[in-house]
PDB file of N, CA, C and O in Angstrom:
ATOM      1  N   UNK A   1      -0.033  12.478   4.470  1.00  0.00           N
ATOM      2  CA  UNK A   1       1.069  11.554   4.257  1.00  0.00           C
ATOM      3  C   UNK A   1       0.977  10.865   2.892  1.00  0.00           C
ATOM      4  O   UNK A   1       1.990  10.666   2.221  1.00  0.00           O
ATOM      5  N   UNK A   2      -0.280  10.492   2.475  1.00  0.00           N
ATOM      6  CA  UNK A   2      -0.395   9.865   0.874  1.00  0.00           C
ATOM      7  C   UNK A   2       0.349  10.522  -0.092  1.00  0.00           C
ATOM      8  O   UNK A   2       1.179   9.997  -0.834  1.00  0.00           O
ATOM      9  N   UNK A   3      -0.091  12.103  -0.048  1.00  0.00           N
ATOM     10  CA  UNK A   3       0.338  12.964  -1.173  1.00  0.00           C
ATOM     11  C   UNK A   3       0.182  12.342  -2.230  1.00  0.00           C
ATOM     12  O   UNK A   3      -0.832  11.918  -2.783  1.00  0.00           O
ATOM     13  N   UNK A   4       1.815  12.285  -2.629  1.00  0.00           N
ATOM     14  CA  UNK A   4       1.573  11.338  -4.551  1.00  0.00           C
ATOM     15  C   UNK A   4       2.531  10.357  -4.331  1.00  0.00           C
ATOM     16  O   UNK A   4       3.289  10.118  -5.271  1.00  0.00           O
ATOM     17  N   UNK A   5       2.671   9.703  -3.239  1.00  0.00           N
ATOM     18  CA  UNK A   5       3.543   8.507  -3.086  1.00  0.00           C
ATOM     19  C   UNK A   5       2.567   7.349  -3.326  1.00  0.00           C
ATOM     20  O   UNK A   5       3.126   6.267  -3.503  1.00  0.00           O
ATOM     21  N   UNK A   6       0.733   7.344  -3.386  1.00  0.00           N
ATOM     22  CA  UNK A   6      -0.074   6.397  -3.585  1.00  0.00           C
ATOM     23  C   UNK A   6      -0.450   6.835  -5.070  1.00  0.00           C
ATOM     24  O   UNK A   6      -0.775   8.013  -5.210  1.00  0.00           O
ATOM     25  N   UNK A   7      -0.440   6.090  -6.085  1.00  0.00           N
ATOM     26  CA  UNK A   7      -0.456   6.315  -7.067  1.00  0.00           C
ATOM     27  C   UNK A   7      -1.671   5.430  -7.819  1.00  0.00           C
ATOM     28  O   UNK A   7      -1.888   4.265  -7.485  1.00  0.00           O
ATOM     29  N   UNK A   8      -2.582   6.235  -9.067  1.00  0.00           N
ATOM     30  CA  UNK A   8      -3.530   4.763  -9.493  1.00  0.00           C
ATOM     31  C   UNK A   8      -3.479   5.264 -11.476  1.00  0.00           C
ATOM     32  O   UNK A   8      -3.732   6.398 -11.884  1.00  0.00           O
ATOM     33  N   UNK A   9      -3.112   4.129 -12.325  1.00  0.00           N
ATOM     34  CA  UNK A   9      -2.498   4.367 -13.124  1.00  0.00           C
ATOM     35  C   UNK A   9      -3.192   3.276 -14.280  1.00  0.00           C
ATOM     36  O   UNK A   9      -2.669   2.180 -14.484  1.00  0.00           O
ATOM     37  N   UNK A  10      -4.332   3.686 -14.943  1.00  0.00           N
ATOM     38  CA  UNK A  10      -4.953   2.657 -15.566  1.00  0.00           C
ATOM     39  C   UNK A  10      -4.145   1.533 -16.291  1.00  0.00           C
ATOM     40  O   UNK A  10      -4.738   0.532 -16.693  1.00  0.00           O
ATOM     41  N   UNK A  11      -2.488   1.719 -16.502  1.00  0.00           N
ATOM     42  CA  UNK A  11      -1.211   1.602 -17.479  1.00  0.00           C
ATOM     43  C   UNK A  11      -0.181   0.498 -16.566  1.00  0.00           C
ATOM     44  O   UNK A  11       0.603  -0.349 -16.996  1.00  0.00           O
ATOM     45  N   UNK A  12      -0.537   0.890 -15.090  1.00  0.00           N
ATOM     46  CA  UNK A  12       0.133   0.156 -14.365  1.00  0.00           C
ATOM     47  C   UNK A  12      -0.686  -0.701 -13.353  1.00  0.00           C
ATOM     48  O   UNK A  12      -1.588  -0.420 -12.564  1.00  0.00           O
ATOM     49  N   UNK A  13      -0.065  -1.792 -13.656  1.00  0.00           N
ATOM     50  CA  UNK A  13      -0.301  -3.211 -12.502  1.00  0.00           C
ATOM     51  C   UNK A  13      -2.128  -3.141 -12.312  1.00  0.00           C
ATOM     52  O   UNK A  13      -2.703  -3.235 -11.228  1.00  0.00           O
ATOM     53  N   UNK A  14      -2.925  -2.921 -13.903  1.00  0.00           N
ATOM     54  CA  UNK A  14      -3.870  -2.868 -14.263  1.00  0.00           C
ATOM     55  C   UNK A  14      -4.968  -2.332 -13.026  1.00  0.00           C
ATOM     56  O   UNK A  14      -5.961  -2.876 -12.544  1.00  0.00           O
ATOM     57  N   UNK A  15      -4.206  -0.810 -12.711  1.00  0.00           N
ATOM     58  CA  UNK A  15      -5.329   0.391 -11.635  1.00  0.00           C
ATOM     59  C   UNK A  15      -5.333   0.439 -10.812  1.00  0.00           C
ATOM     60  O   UNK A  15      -6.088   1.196 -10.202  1.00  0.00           O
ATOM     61  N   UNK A  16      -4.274  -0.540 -10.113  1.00  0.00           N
ATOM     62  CA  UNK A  16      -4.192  -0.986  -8.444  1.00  0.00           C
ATOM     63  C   UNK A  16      -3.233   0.565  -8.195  1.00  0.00           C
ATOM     64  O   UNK A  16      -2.386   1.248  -8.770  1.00  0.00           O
ATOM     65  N   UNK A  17      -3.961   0.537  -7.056  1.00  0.00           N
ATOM     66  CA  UNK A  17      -2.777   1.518  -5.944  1.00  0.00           C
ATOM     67  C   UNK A  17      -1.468   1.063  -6.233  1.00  0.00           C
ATOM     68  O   UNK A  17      -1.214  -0.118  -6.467  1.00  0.00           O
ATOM     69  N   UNK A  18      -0.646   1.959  -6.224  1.00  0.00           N
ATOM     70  CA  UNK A  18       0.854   1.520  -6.398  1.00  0.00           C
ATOM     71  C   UNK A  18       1.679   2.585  -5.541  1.00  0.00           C
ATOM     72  O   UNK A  18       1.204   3.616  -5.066  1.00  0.00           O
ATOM     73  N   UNK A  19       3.211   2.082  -5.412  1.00  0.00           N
ATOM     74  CA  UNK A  19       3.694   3.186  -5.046  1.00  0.00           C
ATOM     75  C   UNK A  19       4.165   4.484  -6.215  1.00  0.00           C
ATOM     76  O   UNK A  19       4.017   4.246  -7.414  1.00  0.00           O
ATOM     77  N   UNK A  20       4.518   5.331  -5.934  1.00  0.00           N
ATOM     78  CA  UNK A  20       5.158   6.486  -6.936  1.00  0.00           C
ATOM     79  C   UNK A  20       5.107   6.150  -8.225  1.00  0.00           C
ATOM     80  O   UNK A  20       6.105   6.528  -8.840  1.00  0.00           O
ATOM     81  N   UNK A  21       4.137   5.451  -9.006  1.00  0.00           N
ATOM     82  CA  UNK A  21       4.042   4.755 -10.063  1.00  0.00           C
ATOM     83  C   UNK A  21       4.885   3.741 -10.671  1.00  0.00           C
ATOM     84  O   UNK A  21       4.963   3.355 -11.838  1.00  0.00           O
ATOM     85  N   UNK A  22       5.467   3.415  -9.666  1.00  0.00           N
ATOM     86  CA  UNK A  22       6.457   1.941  -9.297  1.00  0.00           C
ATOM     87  C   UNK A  22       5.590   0.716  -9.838  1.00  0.00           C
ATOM     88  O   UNK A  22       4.410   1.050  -9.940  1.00  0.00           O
ATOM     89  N   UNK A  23       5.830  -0.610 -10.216  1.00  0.00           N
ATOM     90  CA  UNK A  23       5.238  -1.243 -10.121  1.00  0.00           C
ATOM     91  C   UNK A  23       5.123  -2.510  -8.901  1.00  0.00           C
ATOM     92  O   UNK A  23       4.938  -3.725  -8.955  1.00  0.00           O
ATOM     93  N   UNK A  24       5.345  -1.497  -7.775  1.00  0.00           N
ATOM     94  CA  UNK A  24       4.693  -1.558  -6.211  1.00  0.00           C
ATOM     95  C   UNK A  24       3.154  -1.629  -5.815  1.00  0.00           C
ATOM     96  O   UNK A  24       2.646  -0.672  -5.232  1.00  0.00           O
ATOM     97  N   UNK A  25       2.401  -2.778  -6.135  1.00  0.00           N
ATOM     98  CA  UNK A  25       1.047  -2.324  -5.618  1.00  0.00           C
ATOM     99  C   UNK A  25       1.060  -2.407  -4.271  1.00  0.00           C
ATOM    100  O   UNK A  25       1.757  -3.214  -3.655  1.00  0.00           O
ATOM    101  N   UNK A  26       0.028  -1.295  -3.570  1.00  0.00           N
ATOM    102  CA  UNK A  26       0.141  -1.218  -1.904  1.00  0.00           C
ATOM    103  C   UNK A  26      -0.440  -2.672  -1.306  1.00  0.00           C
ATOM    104  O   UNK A  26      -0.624  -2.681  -0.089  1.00  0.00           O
ATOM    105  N   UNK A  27      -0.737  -3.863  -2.016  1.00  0.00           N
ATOM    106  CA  UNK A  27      -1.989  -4.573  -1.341  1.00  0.00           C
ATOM    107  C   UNK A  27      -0.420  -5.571  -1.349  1.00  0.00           C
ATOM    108  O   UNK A  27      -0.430  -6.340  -0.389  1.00  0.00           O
ATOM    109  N   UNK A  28       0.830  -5.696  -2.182  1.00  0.00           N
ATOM    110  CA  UNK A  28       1.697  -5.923  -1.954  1.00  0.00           C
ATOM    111  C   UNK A  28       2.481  -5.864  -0.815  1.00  0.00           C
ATOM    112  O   UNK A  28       2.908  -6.845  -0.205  1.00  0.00           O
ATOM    113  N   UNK A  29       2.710  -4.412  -0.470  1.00  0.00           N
ATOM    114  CA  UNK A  29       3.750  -4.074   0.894  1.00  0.00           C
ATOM    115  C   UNK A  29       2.761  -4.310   2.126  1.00  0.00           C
ATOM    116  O   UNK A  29       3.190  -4.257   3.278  1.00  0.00           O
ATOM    117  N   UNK A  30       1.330  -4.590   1.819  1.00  0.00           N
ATOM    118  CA  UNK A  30       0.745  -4.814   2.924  1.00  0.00           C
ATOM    119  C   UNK A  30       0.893  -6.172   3.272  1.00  0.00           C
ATOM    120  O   UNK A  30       0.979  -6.571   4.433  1.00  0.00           O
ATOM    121  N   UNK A  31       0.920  -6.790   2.394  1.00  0.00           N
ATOM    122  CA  UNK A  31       1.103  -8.236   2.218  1.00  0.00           C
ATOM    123  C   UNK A  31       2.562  -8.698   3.457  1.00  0.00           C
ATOM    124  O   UNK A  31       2.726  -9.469   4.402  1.00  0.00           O
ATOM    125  N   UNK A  32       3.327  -7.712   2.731  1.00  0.00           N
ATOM    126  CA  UNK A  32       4.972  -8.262   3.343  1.00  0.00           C
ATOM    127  C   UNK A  32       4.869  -7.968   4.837  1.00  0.00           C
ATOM    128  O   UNK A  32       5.260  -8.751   5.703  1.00  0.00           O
ATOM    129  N   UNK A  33       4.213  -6.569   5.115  1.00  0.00           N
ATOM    130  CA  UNK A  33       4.033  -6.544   6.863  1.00  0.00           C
ATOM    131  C   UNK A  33       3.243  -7.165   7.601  1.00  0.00           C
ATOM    132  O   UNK A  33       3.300  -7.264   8.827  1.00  0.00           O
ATOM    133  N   UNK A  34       2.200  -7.767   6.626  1.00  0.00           N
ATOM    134  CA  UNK A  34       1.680  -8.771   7.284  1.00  0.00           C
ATOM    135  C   UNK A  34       2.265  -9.957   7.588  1.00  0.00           C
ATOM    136  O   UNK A  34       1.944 -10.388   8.696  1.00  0.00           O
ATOM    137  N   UNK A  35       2.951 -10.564   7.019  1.00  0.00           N
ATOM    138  CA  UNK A  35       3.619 -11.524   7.065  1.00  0.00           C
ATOM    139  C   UNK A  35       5.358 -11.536   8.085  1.00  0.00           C
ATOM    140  O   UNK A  35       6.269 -12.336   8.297  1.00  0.00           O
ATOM    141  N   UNK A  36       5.106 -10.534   8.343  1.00  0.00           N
ATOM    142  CA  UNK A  36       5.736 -10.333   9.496  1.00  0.00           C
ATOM    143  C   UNK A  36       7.616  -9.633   9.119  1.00  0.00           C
ATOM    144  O   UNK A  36       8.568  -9.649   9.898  1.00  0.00           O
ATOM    145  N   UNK A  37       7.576  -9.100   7.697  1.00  0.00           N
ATOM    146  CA  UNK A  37       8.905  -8.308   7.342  1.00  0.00           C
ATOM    147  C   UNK A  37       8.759  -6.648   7.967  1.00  0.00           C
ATOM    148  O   UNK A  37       7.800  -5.877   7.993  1.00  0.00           O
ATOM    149  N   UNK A  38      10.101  -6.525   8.413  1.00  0.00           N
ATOM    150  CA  UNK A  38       9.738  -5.314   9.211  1.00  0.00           C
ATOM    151  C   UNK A  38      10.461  -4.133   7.805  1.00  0.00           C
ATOM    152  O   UNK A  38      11.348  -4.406   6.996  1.00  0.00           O
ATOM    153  N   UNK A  39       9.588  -2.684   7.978  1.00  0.00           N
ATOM    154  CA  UNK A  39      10.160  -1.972   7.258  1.00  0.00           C
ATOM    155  C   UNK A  39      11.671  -1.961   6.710  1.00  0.00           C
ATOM    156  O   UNK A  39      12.025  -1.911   5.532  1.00  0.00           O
ATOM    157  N   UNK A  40      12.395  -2.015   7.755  1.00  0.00           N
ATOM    158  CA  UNK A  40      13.672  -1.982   6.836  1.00  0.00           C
ATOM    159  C   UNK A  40      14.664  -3.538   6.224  1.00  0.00           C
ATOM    160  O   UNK A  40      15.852  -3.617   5.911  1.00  0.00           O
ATOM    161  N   UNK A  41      13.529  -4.650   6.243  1.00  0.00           N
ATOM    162  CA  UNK A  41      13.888  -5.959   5.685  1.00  0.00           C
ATOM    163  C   UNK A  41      12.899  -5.311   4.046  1.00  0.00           C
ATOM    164  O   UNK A  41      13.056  -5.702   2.889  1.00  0.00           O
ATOM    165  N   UNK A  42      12.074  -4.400   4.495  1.00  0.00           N
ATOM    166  CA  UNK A  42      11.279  -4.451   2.804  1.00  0.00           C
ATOM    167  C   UNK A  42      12.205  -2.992   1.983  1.00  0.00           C
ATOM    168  O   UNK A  42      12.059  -2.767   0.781  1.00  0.00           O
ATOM    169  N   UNK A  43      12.945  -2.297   2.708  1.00  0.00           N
ATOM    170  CA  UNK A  43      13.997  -1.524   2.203  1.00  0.00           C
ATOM    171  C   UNK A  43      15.303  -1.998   1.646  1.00  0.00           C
ATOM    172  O   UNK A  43      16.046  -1.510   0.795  1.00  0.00           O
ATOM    173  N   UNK A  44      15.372  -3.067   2.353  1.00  0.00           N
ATOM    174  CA  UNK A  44      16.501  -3.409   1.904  1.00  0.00           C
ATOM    175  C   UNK A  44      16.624  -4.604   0.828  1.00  0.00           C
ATOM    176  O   UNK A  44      17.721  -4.785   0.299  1.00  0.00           O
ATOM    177  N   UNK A  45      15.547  -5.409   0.498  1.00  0.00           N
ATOM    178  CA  UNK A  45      15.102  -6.108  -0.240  1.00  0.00           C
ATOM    179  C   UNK A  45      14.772  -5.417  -1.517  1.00  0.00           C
ATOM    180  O   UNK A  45      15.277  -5.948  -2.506  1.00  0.00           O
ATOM    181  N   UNK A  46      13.869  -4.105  -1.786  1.00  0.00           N
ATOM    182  CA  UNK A  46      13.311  -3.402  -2.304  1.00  0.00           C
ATOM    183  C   UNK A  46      13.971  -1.863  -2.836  1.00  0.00           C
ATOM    184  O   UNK A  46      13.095  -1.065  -3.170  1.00  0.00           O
ATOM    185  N   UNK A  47      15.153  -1.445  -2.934  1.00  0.00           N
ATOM    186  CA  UNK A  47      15.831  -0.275  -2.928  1.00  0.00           C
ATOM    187  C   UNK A  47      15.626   0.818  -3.325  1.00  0.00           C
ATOM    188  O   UNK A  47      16.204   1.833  -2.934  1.00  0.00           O
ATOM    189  N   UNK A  48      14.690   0.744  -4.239  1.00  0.00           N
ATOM    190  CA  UNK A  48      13.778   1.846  -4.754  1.00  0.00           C
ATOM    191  C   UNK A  48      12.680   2.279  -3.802  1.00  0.00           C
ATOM    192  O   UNK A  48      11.865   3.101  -4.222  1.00  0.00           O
ATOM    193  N   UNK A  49      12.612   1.993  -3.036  1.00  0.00           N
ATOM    194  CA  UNK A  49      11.443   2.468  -2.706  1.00  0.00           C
ATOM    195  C   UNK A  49      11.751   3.012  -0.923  1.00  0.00           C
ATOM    196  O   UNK A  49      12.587   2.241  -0.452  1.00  0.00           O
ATOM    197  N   UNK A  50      11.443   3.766  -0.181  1.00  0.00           N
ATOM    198  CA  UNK A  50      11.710   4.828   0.688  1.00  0.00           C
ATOM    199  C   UNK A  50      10.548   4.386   1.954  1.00  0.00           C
ATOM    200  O   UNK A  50       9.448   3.834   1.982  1.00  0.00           O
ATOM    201  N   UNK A  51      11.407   4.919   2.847  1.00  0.00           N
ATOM    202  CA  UNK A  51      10.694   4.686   4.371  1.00  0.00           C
ATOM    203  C   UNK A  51       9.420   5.276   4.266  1.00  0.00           C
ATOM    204  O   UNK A  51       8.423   4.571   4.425  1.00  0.00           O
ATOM    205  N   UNK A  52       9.298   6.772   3.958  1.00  0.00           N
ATOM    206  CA  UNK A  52       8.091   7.279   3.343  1.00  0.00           C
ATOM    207  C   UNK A  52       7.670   6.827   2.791  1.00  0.00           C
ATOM    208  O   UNK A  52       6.585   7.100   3.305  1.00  0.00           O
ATOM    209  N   UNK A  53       7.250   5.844   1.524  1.00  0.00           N
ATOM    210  CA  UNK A  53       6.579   4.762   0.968  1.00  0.00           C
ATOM    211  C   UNK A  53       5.695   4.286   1.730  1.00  0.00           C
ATOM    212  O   UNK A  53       4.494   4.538   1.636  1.00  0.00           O
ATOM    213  N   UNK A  54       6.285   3.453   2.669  1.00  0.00           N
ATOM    214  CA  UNK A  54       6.059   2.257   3.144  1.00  0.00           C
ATOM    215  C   UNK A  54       4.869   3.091   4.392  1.00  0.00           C
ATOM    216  O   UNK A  54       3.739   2.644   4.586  1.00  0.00           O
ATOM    217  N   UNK A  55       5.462   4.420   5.168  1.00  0.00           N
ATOM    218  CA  UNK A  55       4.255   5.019   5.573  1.00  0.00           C
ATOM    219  C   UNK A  55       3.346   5.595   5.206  1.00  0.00           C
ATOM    220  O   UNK A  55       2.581   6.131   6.007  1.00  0.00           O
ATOM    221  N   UNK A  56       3.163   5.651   3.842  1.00  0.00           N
ATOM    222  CA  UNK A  56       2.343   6.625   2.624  1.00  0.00           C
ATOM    223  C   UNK A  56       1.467   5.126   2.842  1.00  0.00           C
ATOM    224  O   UNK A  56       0.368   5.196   3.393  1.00  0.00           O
ATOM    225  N   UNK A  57       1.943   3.912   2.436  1.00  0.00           N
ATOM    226  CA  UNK A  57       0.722   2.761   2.318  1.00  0.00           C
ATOM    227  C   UNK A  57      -0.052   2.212   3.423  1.00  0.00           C
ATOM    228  O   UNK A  57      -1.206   1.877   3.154  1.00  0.00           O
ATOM    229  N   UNK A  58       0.454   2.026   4.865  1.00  0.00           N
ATOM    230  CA  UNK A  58      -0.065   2.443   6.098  1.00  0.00           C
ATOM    231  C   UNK A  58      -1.445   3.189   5.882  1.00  0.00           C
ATOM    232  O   UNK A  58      -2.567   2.698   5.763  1.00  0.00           O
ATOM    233  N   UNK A  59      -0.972   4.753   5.860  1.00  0.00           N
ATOM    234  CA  UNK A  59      -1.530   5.520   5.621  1.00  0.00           C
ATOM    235  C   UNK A  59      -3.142   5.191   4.676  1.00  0.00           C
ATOM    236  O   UNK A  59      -4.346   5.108   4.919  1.00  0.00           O
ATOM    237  N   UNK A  60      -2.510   5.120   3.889  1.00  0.00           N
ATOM    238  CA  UNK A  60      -3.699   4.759   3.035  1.00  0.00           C
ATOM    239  C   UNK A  60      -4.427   3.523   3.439  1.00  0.00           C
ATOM    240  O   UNK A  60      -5.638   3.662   3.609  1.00  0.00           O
ATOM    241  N   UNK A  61      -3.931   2.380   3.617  1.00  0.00           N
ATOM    242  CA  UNK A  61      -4.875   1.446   4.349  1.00  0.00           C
ATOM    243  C   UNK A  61      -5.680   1.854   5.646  1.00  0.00           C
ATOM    244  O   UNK A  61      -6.719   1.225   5.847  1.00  0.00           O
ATOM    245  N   UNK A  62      -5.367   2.705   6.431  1.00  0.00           N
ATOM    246  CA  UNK A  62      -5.733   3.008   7.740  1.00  0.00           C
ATOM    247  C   UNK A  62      -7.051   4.184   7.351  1.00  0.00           C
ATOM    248  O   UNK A  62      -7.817   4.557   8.240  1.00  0.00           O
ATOM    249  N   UNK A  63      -7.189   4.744   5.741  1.00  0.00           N
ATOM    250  CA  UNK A  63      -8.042   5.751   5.751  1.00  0.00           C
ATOM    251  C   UNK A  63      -9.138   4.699   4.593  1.00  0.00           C
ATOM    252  O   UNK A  63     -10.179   5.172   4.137  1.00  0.00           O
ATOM    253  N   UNK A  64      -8.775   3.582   4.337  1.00  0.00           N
ATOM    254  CA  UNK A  64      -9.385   2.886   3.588  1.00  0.00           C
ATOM    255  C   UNK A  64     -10.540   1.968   4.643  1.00  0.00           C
ATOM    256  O   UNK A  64     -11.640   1.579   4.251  1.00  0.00           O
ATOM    257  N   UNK A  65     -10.006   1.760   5.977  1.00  0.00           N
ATOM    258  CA  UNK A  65      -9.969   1.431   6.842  1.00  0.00           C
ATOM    259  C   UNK A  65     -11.157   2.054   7.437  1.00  0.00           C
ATOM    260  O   UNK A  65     -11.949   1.193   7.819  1.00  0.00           O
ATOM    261  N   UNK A  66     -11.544   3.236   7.641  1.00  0.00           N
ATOM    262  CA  UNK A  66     -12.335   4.033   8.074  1.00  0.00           C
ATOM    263  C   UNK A  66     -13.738   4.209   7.601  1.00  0.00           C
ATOM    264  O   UNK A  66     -14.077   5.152   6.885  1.00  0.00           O
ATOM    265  N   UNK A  67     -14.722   3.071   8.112  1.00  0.00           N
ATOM    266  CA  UNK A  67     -15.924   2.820   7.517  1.00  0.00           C
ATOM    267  C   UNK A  67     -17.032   3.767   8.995  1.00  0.00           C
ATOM    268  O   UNK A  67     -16.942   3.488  10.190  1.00  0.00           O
ATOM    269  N   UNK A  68     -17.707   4.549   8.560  1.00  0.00           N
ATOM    270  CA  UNK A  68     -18.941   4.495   9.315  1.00  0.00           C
ATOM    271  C   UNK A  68     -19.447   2.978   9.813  1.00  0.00           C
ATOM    272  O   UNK A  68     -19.201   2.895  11.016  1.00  0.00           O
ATOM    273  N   UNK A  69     -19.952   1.974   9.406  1.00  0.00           N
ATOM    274  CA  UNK A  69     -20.798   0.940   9.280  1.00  0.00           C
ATOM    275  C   UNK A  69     -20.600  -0.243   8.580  1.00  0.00           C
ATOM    276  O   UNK A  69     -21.125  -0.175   7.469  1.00  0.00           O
ATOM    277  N   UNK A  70     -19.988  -1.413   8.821  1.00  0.00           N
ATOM    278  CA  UNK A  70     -20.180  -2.424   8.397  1.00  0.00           C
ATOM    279  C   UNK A  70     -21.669  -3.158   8.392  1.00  0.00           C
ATOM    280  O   UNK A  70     -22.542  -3.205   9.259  1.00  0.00           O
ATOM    281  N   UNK A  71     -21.600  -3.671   7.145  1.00  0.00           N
ATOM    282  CA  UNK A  71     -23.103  -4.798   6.764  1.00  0.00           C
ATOM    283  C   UNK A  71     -22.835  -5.966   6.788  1.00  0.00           C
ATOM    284  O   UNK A  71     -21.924  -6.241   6.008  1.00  0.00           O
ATOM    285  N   UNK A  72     -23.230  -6.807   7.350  1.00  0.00           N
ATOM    286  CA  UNK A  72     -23.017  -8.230   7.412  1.00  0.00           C
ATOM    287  C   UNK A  72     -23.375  -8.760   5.665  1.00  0.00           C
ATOM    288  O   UNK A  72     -24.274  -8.120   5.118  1.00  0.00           O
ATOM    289  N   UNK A  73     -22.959  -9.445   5.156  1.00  0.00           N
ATOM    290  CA  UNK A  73     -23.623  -9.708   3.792  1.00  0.00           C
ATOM    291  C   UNK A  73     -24.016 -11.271   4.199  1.00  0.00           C
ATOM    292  O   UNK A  73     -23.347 -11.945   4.982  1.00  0.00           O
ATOM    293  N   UNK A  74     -25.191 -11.717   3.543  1.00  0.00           N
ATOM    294  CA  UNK A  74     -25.889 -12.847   3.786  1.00  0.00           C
ATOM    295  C   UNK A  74     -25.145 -13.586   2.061  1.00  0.00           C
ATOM    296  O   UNK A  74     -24.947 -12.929   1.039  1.00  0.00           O
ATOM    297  N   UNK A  75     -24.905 -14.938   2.241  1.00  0.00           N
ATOM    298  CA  UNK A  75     -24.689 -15.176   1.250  1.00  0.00           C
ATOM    299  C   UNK A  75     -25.633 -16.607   0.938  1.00  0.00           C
ATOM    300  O   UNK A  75     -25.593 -17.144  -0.170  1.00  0.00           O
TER     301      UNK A  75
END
């Protein structure tokens, strides 16, 4: 599902994940569903950017997501 809809672009939004080299970073649209906008309030707000998008960044959080092992860090 990522394909090339997750994009990383030393040029854009200084290397962050983005969408389609949009200046969409994913930590953005994660932001908005967190906050409780449903896909098609961030489509319609956002017009450039596609239902596929928005599951391309899912996507990628959910495989970012995928740790063998968390470490507690002592601070």
């Amino acid at each position: 599902m990522i394909d090339k809809r997750i994009t990383i672009d030393p040029s854009i939004c200084h290397g962050k994940p983005c969408i389609r080299g949009l200046r969409y970073p994913v930590e953005n649209v994660l932001e908005w569903l967190a906050s409780g906008m449903s896909i098609e309030e961030i489509l319609a707000d956002y017009e450039d950017l596609e239902r596929a998008d928005i599951l391309a960044v899912l996507d990628y959080a959910a495989r970012l997501a995928q740790v063998k092992r968390v470490d507690r860090l002592v601070s």
